[in-house]
C-alpha positions as CSV (number, residue, x, y, z in Angstrom):
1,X,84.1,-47.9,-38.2
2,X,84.0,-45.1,-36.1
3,X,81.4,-43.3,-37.1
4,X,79.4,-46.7,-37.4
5,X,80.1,-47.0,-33.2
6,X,79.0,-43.0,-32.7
7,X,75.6,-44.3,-34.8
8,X,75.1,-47.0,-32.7
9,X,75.6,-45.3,-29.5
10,X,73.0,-42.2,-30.1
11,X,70.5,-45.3,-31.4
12,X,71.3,-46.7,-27.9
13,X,71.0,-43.4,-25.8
14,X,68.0,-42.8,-27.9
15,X,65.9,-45.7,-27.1
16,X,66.9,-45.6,-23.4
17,X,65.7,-42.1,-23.6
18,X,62.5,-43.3,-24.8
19,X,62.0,-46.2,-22.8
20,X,62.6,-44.0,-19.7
21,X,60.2,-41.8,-20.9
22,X,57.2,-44.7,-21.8
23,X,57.8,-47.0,-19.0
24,X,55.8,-46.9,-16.3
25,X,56.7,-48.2,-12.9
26,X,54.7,-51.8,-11.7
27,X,51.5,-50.6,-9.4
28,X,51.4,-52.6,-6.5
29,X,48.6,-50.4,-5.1
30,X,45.2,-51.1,-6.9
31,X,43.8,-48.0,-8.0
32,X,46.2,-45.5,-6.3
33,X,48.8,-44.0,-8.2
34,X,52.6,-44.8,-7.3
35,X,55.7,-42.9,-7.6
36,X,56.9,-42.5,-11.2
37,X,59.9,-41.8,-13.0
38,X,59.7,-37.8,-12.8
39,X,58.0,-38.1,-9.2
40,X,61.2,-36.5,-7.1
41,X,61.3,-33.5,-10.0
42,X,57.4,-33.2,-9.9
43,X,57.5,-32.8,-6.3
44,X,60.3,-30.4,-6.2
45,X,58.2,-28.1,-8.7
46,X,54.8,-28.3,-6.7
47,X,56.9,-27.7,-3.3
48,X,58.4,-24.6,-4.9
49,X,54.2,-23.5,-6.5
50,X,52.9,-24.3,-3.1
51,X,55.5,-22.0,-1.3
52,X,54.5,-19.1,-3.7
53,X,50.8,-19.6,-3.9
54,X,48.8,-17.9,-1.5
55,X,46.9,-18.3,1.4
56,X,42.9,-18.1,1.5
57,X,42.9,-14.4,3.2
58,X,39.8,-15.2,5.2
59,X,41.2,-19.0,6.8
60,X,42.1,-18.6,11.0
61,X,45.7,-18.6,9.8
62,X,45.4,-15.9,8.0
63,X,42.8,-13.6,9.9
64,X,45.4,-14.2,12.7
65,X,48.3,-13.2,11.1
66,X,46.2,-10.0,9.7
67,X,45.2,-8.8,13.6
68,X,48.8,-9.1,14.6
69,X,49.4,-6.5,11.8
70,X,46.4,-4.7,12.0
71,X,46.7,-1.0,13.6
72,X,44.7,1.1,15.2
73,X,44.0,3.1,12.7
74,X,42.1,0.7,10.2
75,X,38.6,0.2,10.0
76,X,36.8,-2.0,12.6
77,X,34.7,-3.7,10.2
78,X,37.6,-5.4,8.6
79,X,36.6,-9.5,9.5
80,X,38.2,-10.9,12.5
81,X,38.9,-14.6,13.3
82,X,36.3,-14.1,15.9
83,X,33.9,-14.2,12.9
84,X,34.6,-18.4,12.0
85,X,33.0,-18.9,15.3
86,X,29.7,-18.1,14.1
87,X,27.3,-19.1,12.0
88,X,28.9,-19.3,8.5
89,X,26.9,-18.0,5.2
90,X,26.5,-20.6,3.0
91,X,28.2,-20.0,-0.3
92,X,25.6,-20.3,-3.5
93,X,26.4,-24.0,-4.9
94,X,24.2,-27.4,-3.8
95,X,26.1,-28.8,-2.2
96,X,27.1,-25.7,0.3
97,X,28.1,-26.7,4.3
98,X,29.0,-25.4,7.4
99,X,29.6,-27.9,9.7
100,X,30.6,-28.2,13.6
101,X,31.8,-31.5,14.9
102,X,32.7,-32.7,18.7
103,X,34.0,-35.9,19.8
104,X,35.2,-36.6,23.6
105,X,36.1,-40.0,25.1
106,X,36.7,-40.9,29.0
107,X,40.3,-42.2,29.7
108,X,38.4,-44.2,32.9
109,X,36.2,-45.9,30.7
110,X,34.2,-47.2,27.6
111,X,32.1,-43.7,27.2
112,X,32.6,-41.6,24.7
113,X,30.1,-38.8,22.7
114,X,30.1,-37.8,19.0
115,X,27.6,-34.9,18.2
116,X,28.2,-33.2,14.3
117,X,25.5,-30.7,12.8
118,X,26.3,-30.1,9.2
119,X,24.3,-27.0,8.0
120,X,22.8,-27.6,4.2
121,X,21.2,-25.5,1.3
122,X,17.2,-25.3,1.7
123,X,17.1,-25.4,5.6
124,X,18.9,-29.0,5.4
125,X,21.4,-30.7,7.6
126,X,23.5,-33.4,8.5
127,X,22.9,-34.5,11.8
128,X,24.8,-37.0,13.8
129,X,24.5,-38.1,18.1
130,X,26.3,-40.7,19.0
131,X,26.9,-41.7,23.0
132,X,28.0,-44.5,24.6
133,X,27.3,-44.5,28.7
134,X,29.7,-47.3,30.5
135,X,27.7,-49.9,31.8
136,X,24.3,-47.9,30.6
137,X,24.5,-48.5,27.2
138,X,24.8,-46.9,23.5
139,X,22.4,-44.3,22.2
140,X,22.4,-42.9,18.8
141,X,19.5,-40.2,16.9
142,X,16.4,-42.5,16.8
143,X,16.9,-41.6,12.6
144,X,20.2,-43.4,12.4
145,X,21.9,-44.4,10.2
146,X,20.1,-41.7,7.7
147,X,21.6,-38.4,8.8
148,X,19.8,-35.7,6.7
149,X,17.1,-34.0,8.4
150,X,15.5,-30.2,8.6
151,X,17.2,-27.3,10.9
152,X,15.4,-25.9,13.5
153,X,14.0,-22.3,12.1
154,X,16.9,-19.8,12.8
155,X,20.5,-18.9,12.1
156,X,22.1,-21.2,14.3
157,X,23.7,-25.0,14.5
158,X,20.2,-26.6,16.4
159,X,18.4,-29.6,14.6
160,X,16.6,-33.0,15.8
161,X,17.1,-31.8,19.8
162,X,20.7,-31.2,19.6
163,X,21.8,-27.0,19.8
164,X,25.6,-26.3,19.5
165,X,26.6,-22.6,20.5
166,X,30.1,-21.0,21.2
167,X,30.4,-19.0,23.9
168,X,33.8,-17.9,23.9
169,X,35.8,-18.0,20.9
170,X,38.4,-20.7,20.7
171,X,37.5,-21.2,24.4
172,X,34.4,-22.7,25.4
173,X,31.4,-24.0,23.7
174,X,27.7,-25.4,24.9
175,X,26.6,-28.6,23.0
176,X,23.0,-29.3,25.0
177,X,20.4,-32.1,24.0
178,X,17.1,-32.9,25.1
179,X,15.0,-35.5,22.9
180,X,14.2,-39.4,22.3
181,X,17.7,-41.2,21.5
182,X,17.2,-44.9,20.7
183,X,18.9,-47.2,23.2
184,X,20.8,-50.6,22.1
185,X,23.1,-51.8,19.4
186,X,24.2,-49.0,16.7
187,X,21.7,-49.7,13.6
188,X,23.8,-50.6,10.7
189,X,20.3,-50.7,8.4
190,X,17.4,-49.1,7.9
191,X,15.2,-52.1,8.7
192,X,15.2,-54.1,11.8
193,X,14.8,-51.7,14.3
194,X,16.6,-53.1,17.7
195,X,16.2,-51.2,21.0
196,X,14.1,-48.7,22.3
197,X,13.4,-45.1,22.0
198,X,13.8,-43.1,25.6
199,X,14.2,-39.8,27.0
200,X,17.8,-38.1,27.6
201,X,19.1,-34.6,28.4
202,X,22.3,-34.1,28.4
203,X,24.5,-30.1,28.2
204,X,28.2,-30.5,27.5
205,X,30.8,-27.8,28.5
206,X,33.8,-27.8,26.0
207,X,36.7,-26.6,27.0
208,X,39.9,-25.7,24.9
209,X,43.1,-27.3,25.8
210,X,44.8,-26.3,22.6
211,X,45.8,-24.0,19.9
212,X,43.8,-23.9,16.4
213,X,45.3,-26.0,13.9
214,X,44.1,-24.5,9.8
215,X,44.3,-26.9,7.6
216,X,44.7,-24.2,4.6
217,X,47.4,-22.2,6.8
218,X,49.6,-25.1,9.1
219,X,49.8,-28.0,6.9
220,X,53.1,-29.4,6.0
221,X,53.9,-28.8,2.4
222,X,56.1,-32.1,1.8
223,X,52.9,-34.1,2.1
224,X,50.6,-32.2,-0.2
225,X,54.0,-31.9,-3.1
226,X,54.0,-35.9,-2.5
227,X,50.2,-36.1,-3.5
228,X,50.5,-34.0,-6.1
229,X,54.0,-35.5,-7.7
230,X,51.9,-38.8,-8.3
231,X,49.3,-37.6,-10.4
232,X,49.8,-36.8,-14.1
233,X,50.5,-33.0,-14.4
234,X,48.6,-30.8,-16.6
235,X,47.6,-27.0,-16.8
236,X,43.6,-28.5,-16.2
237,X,45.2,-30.4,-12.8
238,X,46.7,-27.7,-11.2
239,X,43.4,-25.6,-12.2
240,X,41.2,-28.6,-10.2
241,X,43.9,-28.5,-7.1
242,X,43.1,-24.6,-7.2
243,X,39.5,-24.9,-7.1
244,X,39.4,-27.5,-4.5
245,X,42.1,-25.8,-2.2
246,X,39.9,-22.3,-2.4
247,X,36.3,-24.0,-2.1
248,X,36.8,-25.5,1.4
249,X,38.2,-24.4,4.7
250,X,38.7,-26.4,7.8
251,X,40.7,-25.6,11.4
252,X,40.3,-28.1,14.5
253,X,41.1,-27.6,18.2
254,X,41.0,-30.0,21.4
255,X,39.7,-29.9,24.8
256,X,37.9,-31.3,27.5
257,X,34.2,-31.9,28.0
258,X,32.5,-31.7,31.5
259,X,29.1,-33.8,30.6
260,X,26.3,-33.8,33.0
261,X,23.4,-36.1,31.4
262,X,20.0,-37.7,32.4
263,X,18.3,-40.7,30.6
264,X,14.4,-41.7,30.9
265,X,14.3,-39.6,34.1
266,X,16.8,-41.0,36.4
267,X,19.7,-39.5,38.4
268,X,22.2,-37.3,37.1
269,X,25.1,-38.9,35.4
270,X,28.6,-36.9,34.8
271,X,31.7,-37.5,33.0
272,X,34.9,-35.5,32.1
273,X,36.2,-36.5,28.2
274,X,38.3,-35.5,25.8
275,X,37.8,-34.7,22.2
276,X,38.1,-32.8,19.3
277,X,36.1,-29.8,17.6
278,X,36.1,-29.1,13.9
279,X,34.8,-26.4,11.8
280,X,34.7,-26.9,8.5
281,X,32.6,-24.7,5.6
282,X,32.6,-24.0,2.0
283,X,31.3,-26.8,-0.7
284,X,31.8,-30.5,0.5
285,X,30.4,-33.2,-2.1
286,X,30.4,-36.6,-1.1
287,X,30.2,-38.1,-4.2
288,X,33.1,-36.5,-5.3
289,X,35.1,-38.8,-2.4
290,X,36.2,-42.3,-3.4
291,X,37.2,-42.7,0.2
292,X,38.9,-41.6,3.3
293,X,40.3,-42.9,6.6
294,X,40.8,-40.8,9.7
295,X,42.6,-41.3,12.7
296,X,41.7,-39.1,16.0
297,X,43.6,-39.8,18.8
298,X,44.7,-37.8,22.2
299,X,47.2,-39.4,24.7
300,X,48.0,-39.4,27.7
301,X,51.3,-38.0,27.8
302,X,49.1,-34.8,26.6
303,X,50.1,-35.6,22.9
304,X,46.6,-34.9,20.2
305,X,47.0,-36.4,16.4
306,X,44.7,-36.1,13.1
307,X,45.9,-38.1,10.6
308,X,43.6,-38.3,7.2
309,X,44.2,-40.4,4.3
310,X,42.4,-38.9,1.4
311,X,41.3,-40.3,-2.4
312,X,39.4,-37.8,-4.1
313,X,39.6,-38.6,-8.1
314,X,39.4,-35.6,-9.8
315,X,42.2,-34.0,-7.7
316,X,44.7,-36.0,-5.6
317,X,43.9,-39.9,-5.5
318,X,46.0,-40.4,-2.2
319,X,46.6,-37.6,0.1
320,X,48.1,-37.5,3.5
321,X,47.1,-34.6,5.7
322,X,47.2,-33.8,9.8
323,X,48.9,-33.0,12.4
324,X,50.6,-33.0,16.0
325,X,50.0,-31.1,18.5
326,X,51.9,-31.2,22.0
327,X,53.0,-29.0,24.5
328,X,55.8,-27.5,22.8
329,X,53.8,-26.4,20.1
330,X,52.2,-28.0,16.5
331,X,53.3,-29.4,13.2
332,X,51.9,-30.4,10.2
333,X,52.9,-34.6,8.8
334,X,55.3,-34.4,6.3
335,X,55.2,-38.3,5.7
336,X,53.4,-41.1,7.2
337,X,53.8,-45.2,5.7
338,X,49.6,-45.3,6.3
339,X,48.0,-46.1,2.7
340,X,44.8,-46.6,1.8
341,X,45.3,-49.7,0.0
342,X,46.4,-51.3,3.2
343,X,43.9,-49.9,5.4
344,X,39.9,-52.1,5.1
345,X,40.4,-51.1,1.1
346,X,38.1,-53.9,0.6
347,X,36.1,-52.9,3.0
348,X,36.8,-55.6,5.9
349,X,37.8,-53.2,8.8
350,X,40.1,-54.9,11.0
351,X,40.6,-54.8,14.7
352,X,44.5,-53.7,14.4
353,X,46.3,-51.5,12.6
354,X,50.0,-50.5,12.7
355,X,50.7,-46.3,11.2
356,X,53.9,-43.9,11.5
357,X,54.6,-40.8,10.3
358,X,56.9,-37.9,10.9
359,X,55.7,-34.5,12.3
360,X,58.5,-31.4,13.6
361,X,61.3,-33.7,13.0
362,X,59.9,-36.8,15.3
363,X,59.2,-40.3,14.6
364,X,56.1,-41.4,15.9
365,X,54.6,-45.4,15.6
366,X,51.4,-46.0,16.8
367,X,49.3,-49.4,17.4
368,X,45.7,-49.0,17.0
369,X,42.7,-51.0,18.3
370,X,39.8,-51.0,17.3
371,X,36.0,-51.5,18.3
372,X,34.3,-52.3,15.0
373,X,31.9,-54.7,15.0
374,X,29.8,-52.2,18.1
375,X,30.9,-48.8,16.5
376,X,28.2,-46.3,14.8
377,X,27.7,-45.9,10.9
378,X,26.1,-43.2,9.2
379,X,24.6,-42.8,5.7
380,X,26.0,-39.3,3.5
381,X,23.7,-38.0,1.9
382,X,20.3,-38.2,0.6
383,X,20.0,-40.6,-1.3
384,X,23.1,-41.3,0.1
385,X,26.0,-41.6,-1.6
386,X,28.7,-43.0,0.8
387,X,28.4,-44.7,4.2
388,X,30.4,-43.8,7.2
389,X,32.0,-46.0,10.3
390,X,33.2,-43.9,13.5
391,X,35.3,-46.8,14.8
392,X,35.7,-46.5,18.3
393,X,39.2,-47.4,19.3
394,X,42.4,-47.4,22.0
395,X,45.8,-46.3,20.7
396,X,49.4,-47.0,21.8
397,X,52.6,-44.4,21.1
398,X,55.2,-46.1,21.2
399,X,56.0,-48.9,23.8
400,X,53.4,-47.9,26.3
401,X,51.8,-44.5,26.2
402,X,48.0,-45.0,26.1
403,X,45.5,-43.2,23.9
404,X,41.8,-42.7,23.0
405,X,39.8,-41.9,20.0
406,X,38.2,-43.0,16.6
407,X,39.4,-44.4,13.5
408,X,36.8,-42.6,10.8
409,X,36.4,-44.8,7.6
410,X,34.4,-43.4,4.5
411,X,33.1,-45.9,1.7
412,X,31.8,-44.0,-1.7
413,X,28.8,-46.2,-2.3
């Protein structure tokens, strides 16, 4: 008898075994993964490879770190941080970039800029303007939504009118303009062209109000282990998470834009924004995204944010990335409740949305309004392969501190 009970019981501990093995936890996310049973133990593993793996040598973070070491004695050729604020070569592959982006956005008002020249293989680029004056209007490149377009001849960021150039590292850059944009509502289509084409000029002086966030070097581990533990691990996964973490790099500051602009001719305008400016080089295929949604935001209490949802298929299908920045310092997000499958999934971008997320130990819940139905969209590629929305919007943290910037949302096609 009691050797039939000691049967029964290892028959019993060995299908629980199994079935805690096999089962598979009920996906109440469409097509993004949830936690599973071994997601905890996962995590704790990638936490520990992510801790030990090493940094890119030539990211901000790490050039940094190198110059604070660096003595007199060593070789002055050795490549300085200084260097990412130049023209970067582009690596050998198709779908090669280096791309500078600047937003701003008036607290007084409705006007905002968004200006991004993506430098391509074969003279190419990715070229985006963007402007909306208060009570003036909204102006976007004349070529709108399409975005691909020759460079002007020369090693620089210039294309279609619009010349980006730093002039102080980390501290100031020129962003000038002087062409047709077409005046009225943003073109959502290639057809139906509404508005008219007119003359502007406009040279913005940016400004940094912030230190350098790297993406490779400041992010918070606990976010990236999460996106990792939900994925099926493999020796071929953690070879794709490789490749992808070495092939891109990507830092982002914040400051303030003094604008001075004319249109078709007529007096001066100026404004003072806010915004940020991103670097980002290495290989960037859009096809390769299912989607993304980005949230920019600066506040008045002197508070900046990036937070990025992220589903790219062949590496991590939902991954949180960003940021804080403040005036006691920056931290990475270690956790936010903002999921893709909540957020215009089926493509039906709403006017509010509701995120929090944890950054240096705080607790931050923001409201978010947005401007969609009169924001800009933008076609990737060519033929393109995705479509862009730069939704314009206001932000609360919190009970009443006020905020402005963009909600980004990218759609593969």
């Amino acid at each position: 008898m009691t050797g039939l009970l000691w049967i029964s019981l290892t028959l019993i501990c060995m299908y629980l075994i199994t079935w805690h093995i096999r089962w598979v936890p009920p996906n109440n996310k469409g097509r993004y993964p949830v936690p599973g049973r071994w997601f905890h133990l996962k995590r704790l593993l990638y936490l520990v490879l992510i801790h030990l793996s090493p940094k890119k040598r030539t990211s901000y973070g790490a050039l940094q770190k190198s110059e604070s070491r660096r003595t007199r004695e060593e070789p002055t050729e050795l490549r300085s941080s200084r260097d990412l604020e130049t023209v970067q070569e582009l690596v050998q592959h198709p779908h090669a970039i280096d791309s500078v982006y600047f937003t701003g956005f008036s607290e007084d008002n409705n006007s905002f800029v968004i200006t991004r020249i993506a430098r391509r293989p074969h003279n190419q680029c990715e070229l985006w303007i963007f402007m909306r004056v208060d009570g003036v209007g909204d102006f976007e490149h004349p070529a709108h939504p399409s975005t691909i377009m020759q460079s002007d001849p020369g090693n620089g960021w210039r294309a279609g009118g619009l010349k980006m150039e730093c002039k102080e590292p980390y501290g100031t850059w020129e962003i000038s303009f002087d062409g047709f944009l077409r005046k009225g509502p943003f073109r959502h289509h290639d057809s139906g062209d509404e508005g008219e084409n007119v003359h502007v000029k406009f040279t913005l002086l940016w400004a940094a109000s912030t230190q350098v966030f790297d993406f490779d070097h400041d992010f918070h581990p606990s976010a990236a282990a999460s996106a990792m533990a939900l994925e099926e691990i493999s020796r071929e996964f953690l070879k794709v998470v490789k490749k992808s973490k070495e092939e891109h790099c990507r830092y982002e500051q914040w400051g303030r834009h003094v604008v001075e602009l004319t249109i078709a001719g007529q007096p001066a305008i100026g404004m003072c924004i806010t915004g940020i400016r991103s670097h980002s080089y290495g290989i960037r295929d859009w096809a390769e995204f299912h989607r993304y949604v980005m949230f920019l935001m600066h506040f008045e209490n002197g508070t900046f944010v990036h937070l990025n949802l992220v589903s790219i298929p062949r590496s991590t299908n939902h991954f949180i990335v960003g940021y804080v920045i403040h005036t006691e310092g920056k931290a990475g997000i270690d956790w936010s409740d903002a999921h893709l499958f909540h957020i215009a999934d089926d493509r039906i971008i709403k006017d509010n949305y509701r995120i929090r997320f944890t950054a240096g130990g705080t607790l931050y819940d923001i409201s978010a309004t947005l401007d969609s139905g009169t924001s800009p969209l933008v076609y990737n590629g060519k033929p393109s392969v995705g479509v862009t929305h730069e939704c314009i919007a206001r932000f609360t943290l919190g009970l009443d501190c006020k905020g402005r910037g963009l909600v980004e949302f990218y759609y593969r096609d």
